[in-house]
Z-matrix of the N, CA and C atoms (Angstrom, degrees):
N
C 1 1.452
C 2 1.522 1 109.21
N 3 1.046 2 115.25 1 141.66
C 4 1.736 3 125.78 2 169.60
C 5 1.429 4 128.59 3 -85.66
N 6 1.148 5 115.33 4 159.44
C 7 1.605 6 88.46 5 179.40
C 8 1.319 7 90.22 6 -119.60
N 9 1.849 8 82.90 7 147.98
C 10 1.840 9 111.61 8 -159.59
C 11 1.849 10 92.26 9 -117.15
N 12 0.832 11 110.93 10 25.41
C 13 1.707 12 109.46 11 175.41
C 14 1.610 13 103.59 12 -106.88
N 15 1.538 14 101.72 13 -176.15
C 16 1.642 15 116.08 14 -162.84
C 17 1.930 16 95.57 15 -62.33
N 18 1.466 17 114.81 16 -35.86
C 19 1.073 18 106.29 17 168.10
C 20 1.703 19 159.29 18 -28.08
N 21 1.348 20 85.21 19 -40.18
C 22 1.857 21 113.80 20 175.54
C 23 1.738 22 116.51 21 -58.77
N 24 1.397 23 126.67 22 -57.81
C 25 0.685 24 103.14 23 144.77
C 26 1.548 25 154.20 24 -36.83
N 27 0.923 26 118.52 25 -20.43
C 28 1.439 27 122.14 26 176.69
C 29 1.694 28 111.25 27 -97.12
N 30 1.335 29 104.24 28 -20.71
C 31 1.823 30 120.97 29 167.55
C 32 1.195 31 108.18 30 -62.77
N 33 1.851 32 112.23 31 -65.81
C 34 1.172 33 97.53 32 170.18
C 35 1.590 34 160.04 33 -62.37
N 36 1.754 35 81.04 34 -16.53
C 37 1.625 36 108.01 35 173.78
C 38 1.916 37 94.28 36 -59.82
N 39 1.330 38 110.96 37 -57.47
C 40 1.263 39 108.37 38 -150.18
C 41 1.410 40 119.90 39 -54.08
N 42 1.649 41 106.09 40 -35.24
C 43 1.606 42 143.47 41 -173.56
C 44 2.061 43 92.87 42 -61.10
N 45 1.115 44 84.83 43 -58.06
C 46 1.629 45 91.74 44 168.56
C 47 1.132 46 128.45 45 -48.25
N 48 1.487 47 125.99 46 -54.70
C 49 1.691 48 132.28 47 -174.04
C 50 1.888 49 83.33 48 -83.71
N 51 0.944 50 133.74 49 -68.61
C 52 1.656 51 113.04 50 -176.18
C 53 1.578 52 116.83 51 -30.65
N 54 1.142 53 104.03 52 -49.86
C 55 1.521 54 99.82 53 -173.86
C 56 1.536 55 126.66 54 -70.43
N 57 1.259 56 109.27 55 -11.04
C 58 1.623 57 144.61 56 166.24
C 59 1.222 58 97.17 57 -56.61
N 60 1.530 59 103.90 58 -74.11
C 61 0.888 60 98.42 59 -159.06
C 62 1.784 61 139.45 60 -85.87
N 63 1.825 62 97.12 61 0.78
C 64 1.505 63 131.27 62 165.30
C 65 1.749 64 82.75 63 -64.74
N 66 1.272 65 118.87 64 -69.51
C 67 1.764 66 108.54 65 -153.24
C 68 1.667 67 96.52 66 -62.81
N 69 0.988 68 156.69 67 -32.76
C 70 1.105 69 153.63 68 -161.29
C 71 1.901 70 101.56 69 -86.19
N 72 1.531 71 130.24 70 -35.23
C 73 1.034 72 122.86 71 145.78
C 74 1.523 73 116.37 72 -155.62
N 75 1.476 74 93.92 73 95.53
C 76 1.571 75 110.96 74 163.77
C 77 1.723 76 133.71 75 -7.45
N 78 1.450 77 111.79 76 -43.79
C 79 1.471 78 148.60 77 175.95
C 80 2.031 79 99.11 78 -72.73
N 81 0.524 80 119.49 79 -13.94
C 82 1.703 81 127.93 80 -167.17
C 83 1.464 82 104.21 81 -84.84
N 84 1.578 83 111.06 82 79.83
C 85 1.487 84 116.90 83 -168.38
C 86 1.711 85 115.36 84 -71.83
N 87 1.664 86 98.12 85 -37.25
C 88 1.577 87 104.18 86 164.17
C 89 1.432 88 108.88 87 -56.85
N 90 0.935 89 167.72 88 -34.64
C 91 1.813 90 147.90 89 167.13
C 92 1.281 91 118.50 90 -90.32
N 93 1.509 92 130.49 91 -18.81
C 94 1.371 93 94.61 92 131.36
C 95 1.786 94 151.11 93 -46.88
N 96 1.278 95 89.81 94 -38.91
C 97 1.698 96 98.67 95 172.52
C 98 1.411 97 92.48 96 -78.37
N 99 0.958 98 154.81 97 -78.50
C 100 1.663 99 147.25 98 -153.84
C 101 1.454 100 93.10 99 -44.59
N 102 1.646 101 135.08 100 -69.76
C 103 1.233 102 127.88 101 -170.87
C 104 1.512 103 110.48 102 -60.11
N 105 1.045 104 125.69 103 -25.07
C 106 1.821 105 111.68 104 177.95
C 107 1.574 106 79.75 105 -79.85
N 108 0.745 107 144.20 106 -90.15
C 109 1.751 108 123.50 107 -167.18
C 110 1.278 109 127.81 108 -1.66
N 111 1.737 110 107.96 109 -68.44
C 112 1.419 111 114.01 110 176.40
C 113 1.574 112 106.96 111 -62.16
N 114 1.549 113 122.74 112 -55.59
C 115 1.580 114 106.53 113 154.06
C 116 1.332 115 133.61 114 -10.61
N 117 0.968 116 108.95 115 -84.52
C 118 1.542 117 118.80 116 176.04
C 119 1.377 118 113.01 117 -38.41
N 120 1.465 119 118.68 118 -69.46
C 121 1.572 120 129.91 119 155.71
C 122 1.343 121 120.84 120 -0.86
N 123 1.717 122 105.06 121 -68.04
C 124 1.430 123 116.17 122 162.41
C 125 1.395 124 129.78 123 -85.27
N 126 1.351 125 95.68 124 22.40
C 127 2.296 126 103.19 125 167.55
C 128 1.697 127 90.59 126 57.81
N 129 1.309 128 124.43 127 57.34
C 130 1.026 129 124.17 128 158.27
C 131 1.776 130 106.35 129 -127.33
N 132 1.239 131 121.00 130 65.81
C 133 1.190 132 138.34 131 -168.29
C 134 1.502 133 119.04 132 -78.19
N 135 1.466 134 142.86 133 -23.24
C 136 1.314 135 126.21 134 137.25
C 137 1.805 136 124.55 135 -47.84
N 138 0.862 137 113.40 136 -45.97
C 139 1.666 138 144.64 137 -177.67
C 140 1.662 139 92.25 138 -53.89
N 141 1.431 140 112.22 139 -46.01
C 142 1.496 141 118.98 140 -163.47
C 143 1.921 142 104.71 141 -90.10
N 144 1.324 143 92.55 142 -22.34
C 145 1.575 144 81.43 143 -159.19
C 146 1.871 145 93.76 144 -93.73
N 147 1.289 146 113.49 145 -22.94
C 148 1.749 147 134.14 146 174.77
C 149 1.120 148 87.79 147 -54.43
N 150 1.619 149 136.83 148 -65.58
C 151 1.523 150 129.58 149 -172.74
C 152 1.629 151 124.42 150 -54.67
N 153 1.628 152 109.27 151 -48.12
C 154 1.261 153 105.94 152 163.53
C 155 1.028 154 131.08 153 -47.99
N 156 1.576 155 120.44 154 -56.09
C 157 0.859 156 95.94 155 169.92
C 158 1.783 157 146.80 156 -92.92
N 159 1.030 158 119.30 157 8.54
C 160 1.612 159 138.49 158 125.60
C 161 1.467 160 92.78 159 -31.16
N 162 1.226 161 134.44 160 -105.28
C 163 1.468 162 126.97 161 -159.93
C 164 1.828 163 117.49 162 -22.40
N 165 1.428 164 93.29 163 -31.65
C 166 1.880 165 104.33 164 -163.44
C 167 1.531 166 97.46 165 -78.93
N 168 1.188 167 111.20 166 -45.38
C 169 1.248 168 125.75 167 -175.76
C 170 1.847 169 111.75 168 -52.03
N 171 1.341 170 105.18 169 -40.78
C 172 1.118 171 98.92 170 -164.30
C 173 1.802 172 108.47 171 -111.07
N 174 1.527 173 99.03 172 18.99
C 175 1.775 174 116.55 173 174.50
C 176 1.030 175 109.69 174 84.50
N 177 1.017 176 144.31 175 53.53
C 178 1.375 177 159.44 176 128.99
C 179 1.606 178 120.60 177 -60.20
N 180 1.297 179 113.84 178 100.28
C 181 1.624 180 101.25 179 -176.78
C 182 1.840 181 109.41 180 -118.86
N 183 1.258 182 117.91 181 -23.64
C 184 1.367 183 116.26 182 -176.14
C 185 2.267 184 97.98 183 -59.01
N 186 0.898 185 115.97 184 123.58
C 187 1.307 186 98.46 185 154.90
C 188 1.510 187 95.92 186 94.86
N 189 1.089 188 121.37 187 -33.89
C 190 1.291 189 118.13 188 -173.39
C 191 1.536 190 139.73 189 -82.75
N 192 1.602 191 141.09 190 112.80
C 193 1.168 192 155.41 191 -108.00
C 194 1.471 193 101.43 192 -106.71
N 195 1.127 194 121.59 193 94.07
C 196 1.671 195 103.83 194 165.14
C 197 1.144 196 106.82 195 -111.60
N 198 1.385 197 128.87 196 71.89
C 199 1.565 198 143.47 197 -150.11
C 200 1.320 199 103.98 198 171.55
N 201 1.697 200 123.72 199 73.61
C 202 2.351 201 105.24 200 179.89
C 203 1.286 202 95.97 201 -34.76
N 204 1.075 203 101.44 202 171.37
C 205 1.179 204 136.93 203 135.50
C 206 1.401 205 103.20 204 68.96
N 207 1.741 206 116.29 205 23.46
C 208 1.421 207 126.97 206 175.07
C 209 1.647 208 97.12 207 -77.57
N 210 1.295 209 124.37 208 164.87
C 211 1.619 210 115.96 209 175.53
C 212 1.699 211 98.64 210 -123.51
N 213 1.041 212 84.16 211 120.88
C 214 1.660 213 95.04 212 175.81
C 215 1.517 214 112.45 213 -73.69
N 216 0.952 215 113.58 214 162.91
C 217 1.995 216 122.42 215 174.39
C 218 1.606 217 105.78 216 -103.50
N 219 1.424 218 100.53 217 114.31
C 220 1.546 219 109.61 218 -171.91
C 221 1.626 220 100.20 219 -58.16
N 222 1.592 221 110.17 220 178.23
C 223 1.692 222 115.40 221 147.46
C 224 1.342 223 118.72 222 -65.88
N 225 1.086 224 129.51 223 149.54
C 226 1.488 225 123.67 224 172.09
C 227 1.424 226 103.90 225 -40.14
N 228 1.686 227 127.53 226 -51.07
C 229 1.332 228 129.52 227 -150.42
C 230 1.786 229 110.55 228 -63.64
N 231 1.248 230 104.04 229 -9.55
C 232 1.841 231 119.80 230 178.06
C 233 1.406 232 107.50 231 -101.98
N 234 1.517 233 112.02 232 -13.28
C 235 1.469 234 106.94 233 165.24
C 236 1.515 235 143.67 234 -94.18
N 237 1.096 236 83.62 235 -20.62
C 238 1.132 237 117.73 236 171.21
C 239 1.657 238 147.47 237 -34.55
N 240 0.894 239 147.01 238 100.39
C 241 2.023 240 125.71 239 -139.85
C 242 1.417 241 95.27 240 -145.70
């Protein structure tokens, strides 16, 4: 499920500046894990769990899932309404 509240926008914004900022440097293990967050956020849970582990892959350990379907704790700024 997605979220259809005042929230989404700001999910998708976020999903957006992560992915910016993945193309700007590929190697950038912190926004993968932030974007499988906002993923997840928005019940886009393949999308979310592809990022984690991308993040793991590339040494990312704060936050990072070697467990699907673990639920991470967003930033406040994705919680936010």
């Amino acid at each position: 499920m997605r979220i259809t509240t005042g929230a989404a926008p700001t999910i998708r914004k976020a999903i957006a500046d992560y992915s910016e900022a993945i193309r700007l440097d590929p190697q950038y293990a912190k926004a993968y894990s932030n974007r499988g967050i906002a993923y997840q956020k928005n019940g886009e849970k393949a999308k979310a769990e592809e990022d984690f582990e991308q993040a793991k892959k590339l040494g990312y350990k704060e936050g990072a899932s070697s467990m699907p379907g673990l639920v991470h704790t967003a930033p406040a700024h994705l919680t936010q309404r």
